[in-house]
N, C-alpha and C positions, 0 to 999 in steps of 0.2 A: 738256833735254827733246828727244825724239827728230821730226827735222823729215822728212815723208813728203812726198812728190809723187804727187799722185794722177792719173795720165792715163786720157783717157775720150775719148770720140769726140764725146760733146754739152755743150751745155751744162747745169749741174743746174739752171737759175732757171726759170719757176714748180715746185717740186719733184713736182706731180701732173702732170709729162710724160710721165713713164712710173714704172715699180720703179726703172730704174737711177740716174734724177734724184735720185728718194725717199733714195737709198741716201747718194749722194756729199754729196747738201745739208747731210743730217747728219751725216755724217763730217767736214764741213769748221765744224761749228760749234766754237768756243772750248771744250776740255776741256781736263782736267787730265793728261792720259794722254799727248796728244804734239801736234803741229804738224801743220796740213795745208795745201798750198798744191794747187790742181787745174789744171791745163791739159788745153784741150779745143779743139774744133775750133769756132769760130765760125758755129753752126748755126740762131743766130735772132737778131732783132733786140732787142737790150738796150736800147735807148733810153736811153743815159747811166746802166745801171743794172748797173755796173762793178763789182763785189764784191773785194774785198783780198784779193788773193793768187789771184786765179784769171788766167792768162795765154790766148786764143785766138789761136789761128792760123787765119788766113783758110781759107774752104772752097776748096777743088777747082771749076773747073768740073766739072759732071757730065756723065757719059761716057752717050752714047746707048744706045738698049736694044739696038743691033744690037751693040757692043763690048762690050756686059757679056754678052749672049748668047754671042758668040765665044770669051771671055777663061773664060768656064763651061764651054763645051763641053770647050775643052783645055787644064783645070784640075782638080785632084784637089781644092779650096777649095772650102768650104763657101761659100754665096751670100754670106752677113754677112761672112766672112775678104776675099772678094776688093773690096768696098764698101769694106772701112777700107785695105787695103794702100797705095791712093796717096797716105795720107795720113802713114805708115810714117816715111819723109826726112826730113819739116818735123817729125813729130814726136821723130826720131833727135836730129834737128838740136839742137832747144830741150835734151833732156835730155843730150847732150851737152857743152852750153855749160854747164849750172847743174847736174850731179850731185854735183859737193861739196860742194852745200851742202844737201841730202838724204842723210840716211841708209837711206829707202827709198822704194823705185821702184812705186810699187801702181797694177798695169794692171788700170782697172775691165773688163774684157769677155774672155770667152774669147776672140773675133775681134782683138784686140788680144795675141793670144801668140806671133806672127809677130813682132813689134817686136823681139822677143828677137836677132833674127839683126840687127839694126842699130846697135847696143849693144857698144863693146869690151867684155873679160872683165871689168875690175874692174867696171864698171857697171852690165853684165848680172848681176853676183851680186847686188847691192843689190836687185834684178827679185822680187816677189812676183804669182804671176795671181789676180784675185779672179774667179774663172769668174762666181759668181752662180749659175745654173743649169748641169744637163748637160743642152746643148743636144741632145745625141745623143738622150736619154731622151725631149725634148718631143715629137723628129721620128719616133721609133718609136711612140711614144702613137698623135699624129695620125697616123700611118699605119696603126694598127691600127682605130682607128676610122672611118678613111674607108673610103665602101663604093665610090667610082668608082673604077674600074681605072685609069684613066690618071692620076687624082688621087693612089694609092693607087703607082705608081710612081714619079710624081714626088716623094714625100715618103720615099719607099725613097728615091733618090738622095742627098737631104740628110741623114737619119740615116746612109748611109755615108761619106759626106763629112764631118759630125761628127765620127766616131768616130773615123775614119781621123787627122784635125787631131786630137783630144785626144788618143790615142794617140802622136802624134809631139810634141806640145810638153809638155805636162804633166810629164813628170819632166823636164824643163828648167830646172821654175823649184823655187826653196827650199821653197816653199809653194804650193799650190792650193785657192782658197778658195771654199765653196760656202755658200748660204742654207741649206742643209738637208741633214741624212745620208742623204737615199735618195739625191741628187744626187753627193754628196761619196761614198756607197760604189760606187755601178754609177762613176763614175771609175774609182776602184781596181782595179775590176775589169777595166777597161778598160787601163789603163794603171798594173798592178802598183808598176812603180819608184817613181809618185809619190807625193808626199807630200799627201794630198788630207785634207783638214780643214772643218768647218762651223762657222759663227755666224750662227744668225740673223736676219733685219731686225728691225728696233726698230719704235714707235710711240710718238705723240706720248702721252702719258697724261695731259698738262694740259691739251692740245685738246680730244682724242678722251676726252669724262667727260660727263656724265648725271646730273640727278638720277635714282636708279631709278624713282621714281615717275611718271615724267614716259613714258610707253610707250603708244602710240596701238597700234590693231589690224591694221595693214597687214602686210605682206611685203614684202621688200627685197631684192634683188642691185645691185651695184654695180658698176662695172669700168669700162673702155676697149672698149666693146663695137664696136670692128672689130677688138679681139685676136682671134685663132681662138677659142681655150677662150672667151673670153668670149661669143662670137658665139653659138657653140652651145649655150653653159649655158643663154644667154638664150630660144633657139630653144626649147630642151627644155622649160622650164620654160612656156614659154607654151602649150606645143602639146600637152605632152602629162603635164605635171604637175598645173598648175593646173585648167585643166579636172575633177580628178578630186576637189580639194574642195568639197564638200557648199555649195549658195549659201544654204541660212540661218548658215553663218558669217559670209556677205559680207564674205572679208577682199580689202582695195584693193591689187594689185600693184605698186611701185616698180618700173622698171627706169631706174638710174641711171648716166649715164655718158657721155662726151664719143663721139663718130662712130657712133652708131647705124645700123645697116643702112638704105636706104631701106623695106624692107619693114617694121621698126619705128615708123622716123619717122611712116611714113603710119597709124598705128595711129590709131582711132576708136572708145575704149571707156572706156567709162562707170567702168570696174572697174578698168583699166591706167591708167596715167603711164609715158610715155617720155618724160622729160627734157632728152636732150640733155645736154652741158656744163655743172656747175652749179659754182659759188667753194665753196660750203659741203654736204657731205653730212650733216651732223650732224641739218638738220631731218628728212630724211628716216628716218634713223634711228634718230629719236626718235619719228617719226609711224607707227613700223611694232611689231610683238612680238618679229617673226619675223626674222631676215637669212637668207634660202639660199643657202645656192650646190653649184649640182648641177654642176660641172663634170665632165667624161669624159676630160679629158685635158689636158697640159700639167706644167710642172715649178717643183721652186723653192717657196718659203714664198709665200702668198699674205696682200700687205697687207692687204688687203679685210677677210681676215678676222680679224685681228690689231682692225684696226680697228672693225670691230662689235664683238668682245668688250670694246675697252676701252669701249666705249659702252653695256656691261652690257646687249648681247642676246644671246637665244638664238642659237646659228646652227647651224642645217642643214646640215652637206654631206655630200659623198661622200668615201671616202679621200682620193682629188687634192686634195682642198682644206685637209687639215689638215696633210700633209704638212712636216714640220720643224716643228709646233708641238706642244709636251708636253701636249695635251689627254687629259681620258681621254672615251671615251663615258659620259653618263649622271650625266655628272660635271659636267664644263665646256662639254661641246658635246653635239651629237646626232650620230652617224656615221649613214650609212645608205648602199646600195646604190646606183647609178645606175641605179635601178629607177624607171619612173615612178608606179608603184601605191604600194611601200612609198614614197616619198619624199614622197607626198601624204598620207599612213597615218601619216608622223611627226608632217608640217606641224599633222595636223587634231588629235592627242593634245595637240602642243604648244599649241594657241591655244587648248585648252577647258582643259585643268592649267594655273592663273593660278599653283598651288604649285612647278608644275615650269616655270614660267619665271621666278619670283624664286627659285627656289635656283640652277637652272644660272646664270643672268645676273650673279648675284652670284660664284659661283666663278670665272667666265670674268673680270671686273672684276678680281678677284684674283691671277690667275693671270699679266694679261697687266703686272700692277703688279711684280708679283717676277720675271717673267725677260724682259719684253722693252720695259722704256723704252730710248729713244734712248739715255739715260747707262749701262746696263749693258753695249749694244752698243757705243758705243765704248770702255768698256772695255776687252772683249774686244777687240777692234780693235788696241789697245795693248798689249796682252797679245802679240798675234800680232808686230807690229812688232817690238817687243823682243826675243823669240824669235828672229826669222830676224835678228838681228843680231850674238847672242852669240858666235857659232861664227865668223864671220867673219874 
């Protein structure tokens, strides 16, 4: 069986730390497809809760803001590239002691494609990059949508900085692996030579399940709402969405999710829930009809909504948010505009058709059973490993 080494910058444990935790935890579960062992940078406290086969190397002191400031200005590295470099050595270090006994090298982060230059040749070929997102894509989004000037430059800066890094590493490695083909083609386009390719994130589907019957009348978005995209989906939707359905629906807003803005937090409304932090979203998503998500920008497959469909609800969004998943409109999902008229003009059709939220909710449950559990994705996974091994 083919034994991978998967290097990352964090740890994957609790795996709702972020997408990238989501990703590794379950890459490293027991399959029939190949071996995974992860080393990562020792970035929180595991209280004796030491998982088999994951190796950490102590953090870095962190460097003050006036040195990362300096080491920015006269650096062509995107901010995330120059964050992980110090970490670069100790990480060379590890996989140069133990690459025989891996047959392949899978660096979860595009900020992690510099490692490539610390690596002799036979090593560096074993080297696969799982980008995850085109970072480039995120930072042009958010740049198109912010309206401050000087906000609106500085996010120009990091989209060139981006580009410029995938550009120069990307045909470097065998493989460049992305959650989704809008991510995986503007690559290409970016950097013709490489080999740029998409799978996926998966979902748990014996977690994330429902009975169908079980559907309260609320509305739901979920996220890490100090991400960007999440920050503002949340903003839009309260400020300029909601508002616009009719209050003999009185449907109850969810806003779910770990570091809430302060101006959330102090929310006082009879009709909203801000959360905060929660172990389980399931009640909420049981308590609701609707899932939206009006995101405006950002890149990459979004779990969130992987996650509501397997939880056989409707969900709302905008193109960004389905992005890398085979939904169709009308089908399995609702598309709609980052409009906030029609987007309330969906929400209010869907919550009154009870017919057209047991047929979408049902196809969506379907949909996400045949292409995207956790065992089809590491499949795939395996698939790719094997691949960039044959030619070798």
């Amino acid at each position: 069986m083919l034994k991978v080494l998967i290097v990352a910058e964090t740890y994957p444990f609790p795996e709702y730390r972020n997408g990238l935790a989501k990703i590794n935890a379950n890459l490293l579960t027991q399959n029939p497809y190949y071996q995974a062992e992860l080393l990562c940078i020792r970035d929180t406290e595991t209280d004796g809760d030491e998982k088999a086969g994951i190796h950490q190397l102590p953090q870095r002191k962190a460097q003050s803001s006036l040195i990362r400031a300096t080491q920015y200005l006269s650096s062509v590295l995107p901010m995330g590239a120059l964050k992980s470099k110090p970490n670069f050595e100790a990480m060379a270090g590890f996989i140069r002691q133990h690459h025989s006994r891996f047959d392949v090298i899978h660096l979860s982060s595009s900020y992690l494609a510099g490692l490539i230059d610390y690596l002799p040749k036979n090593v560096a070929e074993k080297a696969i990059l799982f980008a995850i997102d085109s970072v480039s894509l995120f930072w042009r989004r958010r740049m198109e949508a912010e309206r401050l000037p000087l906000k609106r430059a500085i996010f120009r800066q990091e989209y060139w900085r981006n580009a410029h890094h995938e550009k120069k590493f990307y045909p470097r490695f065998r493989k460049t692996v992305f959650v989704s083909p809008v991510d995986a083609n503007l690559a290409a386009t970016l950097a013709p030579s490489a080999n740029c390719i998409s799978i996926p994130n998966g979902v748990d589907i014996n977690y994330f399940r429902t009975d169908t019957s079980a559907r309260g009348s609320g509305i739901v978005f979920t996220g890490d709402l100090s991400y960007a995209p999440n920050q503002d989906a949340a903003d839009f939707l309260l400020d300029e969405i909601f508002p616009r359905i009719p209050s003999e629906l009185a449907p109850h807003l969810y806003l779910v999710g770990q570091r809430p803005s302060s101006r959330l937090a102090a929310l006082k409304r009879p009709d909203v829930t801000v959360t905060g932090f929660v172990d389980d979203l399931r009640p909420y998503l049981e308590n609701s009809a609707i899932y939206v998500s009006p995101l405006r920008f950002g890149s990459g497959i979004k779990n969130k909504v992987l996650e509501a469909m397997a939880m056989s609800r409707v969900v709302i969004g905008t193109p960004v948010s389905f992005e890398g998943i085979e939904c169709r409109d009308g089908e399995d999902c609702i598309v709609v505009a980052p409009d906030p008229e029609q987007f309330a003009d969906s929400i209010v059709q869907a919550l009154k058709d009870t017919g057209l939220q047991k047929n979408i909710s049902r196809r969506a449950r379907a949909l996400v059973e045949e292409k995207y559990s956790w065992d089809s994705i590491r499949r795939a996974y395996g698939d790719i490993y094997a691949s960039s091994t044959a030619h070798r």
